[in-house]
C-alpha positions in Angstrom: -140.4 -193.1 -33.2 -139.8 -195.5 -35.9 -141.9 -195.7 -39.0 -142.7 -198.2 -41.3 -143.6 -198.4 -44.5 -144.9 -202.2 -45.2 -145.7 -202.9 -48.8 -147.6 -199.3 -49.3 -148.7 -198.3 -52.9 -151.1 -195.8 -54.6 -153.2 -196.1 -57.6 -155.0 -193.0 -58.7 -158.4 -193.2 -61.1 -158.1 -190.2 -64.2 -161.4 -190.0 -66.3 -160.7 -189.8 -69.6 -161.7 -191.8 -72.5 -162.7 -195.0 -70.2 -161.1 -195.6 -67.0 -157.7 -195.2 -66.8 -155.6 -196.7 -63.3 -152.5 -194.5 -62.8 -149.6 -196.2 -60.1 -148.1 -193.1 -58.7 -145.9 -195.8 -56.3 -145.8 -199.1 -56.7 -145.1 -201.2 -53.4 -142.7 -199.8 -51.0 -141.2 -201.3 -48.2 -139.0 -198.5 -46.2 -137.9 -197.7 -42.5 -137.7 -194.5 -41.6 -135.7 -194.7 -38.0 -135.7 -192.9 -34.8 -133.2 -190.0 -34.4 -132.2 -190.4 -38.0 -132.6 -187.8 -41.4 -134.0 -189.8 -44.1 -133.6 -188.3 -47.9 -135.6 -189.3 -50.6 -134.9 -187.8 -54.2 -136.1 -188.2 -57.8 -137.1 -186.1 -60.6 -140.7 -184.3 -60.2 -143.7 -187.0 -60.7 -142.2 -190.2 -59.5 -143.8 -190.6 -56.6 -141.8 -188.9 -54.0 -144.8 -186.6 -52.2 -147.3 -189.0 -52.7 -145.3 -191.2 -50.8 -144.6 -188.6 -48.0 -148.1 -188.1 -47.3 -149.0 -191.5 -47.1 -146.1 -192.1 -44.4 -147.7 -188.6 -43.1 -151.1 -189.2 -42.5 -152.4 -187.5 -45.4 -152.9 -189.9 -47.4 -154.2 -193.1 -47.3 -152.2 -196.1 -49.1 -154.3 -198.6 -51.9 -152.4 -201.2 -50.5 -150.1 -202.2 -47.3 -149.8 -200.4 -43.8 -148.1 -197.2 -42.5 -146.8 -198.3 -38.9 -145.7 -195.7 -36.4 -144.0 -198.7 -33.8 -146.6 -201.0 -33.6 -149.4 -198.9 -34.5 -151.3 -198.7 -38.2 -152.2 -194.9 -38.0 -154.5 -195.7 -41.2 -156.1 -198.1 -38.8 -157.9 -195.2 -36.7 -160.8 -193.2 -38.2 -160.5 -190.0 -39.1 -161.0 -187.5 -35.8 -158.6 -190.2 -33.9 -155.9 -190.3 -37.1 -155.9 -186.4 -37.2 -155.5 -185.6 -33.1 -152.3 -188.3 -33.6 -150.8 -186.1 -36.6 -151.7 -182.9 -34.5 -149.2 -184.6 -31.3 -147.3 -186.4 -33.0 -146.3 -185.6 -37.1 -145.2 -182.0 -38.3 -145.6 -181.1 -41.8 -143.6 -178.9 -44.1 -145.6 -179.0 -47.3 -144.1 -177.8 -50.8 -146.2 -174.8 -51.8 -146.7 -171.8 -49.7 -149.7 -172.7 -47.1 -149.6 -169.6 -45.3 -153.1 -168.2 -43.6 -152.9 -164.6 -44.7 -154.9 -162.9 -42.0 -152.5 -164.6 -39.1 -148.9 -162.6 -38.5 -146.2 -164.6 -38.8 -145.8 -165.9 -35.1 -149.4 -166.8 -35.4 -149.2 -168.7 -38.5 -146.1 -170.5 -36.2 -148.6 -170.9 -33.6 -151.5 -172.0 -35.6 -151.8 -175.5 -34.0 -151.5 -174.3 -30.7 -154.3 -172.0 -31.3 -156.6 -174.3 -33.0 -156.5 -176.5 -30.0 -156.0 -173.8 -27.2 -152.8 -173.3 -25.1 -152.5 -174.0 -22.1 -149.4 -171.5 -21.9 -149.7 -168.7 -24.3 -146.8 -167.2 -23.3 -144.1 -170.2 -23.5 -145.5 -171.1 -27.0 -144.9 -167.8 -28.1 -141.5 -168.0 -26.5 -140.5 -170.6 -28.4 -141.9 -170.0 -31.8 -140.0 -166.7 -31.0 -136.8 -168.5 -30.5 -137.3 -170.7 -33.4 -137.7 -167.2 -35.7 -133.7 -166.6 -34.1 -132.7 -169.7 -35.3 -134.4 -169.2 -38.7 -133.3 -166.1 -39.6 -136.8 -164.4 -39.1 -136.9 -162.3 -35.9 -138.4 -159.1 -37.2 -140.8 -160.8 -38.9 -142.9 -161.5 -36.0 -145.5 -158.9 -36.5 -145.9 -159.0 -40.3 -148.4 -160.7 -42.4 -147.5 -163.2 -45.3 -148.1 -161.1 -48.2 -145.0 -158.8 -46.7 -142.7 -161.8 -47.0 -140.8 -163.1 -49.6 -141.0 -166.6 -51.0 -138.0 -168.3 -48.7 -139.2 -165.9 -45.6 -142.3 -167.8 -46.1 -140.7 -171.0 -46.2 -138.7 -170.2 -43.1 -141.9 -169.5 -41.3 -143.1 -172.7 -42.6 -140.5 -175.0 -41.3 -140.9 -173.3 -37.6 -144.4 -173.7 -37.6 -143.8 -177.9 -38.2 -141.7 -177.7 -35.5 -143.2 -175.4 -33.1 -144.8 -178.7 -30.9 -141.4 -180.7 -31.0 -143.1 -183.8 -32.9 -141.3 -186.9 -32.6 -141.8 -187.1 -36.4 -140.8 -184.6 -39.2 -142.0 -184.6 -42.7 -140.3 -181.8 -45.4 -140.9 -181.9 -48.8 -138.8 -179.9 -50.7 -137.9 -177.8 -47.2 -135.2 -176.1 -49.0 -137.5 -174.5 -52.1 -137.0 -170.8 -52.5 -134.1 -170.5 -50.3 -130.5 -168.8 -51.4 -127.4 -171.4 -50.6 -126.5 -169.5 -47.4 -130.5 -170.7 -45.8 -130.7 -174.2 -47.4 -127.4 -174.6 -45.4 -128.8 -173.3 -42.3 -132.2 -175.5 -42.6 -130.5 -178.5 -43.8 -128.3 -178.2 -40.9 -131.4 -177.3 -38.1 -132.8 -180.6 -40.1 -130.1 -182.9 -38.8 -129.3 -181.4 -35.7 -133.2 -182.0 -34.8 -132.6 -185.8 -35.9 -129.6 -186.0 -33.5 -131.7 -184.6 -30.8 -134.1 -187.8 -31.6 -136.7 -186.9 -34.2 -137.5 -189.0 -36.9 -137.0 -186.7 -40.0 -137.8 -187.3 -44.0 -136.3 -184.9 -46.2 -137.9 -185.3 -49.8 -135.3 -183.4 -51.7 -133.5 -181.8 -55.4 -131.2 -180.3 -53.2 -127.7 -181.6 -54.6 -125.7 -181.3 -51.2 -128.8 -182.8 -48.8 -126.8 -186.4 -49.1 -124.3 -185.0 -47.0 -126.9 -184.7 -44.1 -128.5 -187.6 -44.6 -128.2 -190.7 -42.0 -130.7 -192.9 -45.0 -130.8 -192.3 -48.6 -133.2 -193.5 -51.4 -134.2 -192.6 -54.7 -137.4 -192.8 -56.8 -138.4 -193.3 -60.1 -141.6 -193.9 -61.6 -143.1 -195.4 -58.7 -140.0 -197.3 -57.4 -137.8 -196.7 -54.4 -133.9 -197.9 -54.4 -131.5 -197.5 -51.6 -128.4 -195.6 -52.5 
């Protein structure tokens, strides 16, 4: 699926002394294509995750459109926006987001048993096999608070990609994680591209360039091509 970015911008009000208007991104224009790994970096507070969510779902633009083909997702109201995300957009959020009462095949699972499986059994399957790719097979049975930080963000990463969305967003996918894991997950990252997912990588990671297909950069607001 190819998404586009047309003219998209966010101001944010901050109560202070007056009314102060705060540009976290000034208008964008940028394509993020089918099949292809996508890289945006920048130094922290340019813009970079406010412009993620906004191409996500999560957050809706002052100004311009968020196409997914020929679709403006911020077009749809709420329930219709969110059952889209749920079938079509998986997540990786900075931040640990883990539900600590959910083992970590459940936490995997979570979407799957908000809105009910159908199959039980070949969910669990696969969130399994995504656990072997991960690095996180014994894990299965434990809670969160028995993982460490880039366990967590393992489990994290298979859980946006436990209902094969056509669309992946990771921000900062790679946080927490020893040079031997960023590896791996950079590499699962492209190799899910090749297989036809539109991924975004928002990124410090120095070597993430060399598995990009796209690469920008953003400061203050603004978005360059490299």
């Amino acid at each position: 699926m190819i998404i586009t970015g047309n003219n998209v911008s966010k101001e944010f009000i901050r109560q202070g002394k007056g009314t102060n208007r705060f540009v976290a991104v000034k208008q964008t224009q940028i394509r993020i294509e089918e099949g292809k790994l996508t890289l945006l970096t920048g130094r922290s507070g340019s813009g970079k995750s406010t412009l993620l969510n906004m191409l996500a779902g999560l957050l809706a633009p002052t100004s311009g459109t968020v196409m997914y083909g020929d679709d403006d997702i911020y077009s749809l109201d709420d329930e219709k926006l969110s059952a889209f995300r749920m079938e079509n957009i998986g997540v990786i959020p900075q931040g640990q987001t883990a539900v600590g009462t959910l083992t970590v095949i459940e936490n995997i699972c979570l979407s799957y048993m908000l809105k009910g499986a159908d199959d039980r059994a070949s969910v669990y399957s696969y969130a399994r096999e995504l656990m072997a790719r991960f690095g996180i097979p014994e894990l299965e049975n434990e809670l969160p608070s028995a993982l460490s930080g880039g366990e967590l963000r393992r489990m994290a990463i298979a859980r946006a990609m436990i209902r094969k969305p056509g669309v992946i967003f990771a921000d900062e996918p790679t946080c927490d994680l020893d040079d031997e894991n960023t590896e791996l997950v950079l590499k699962i990252l492209k190799n899910t591209a090749e297989n036809g997912t539109s991924v975004f990588v928002v990124s410090h990671e120095k070597d993430a360039a060399q598995y990009a297909d796209f690469c920008y950069s953003m400061n203050a607001g603004e978005i360059s091509a490299l």
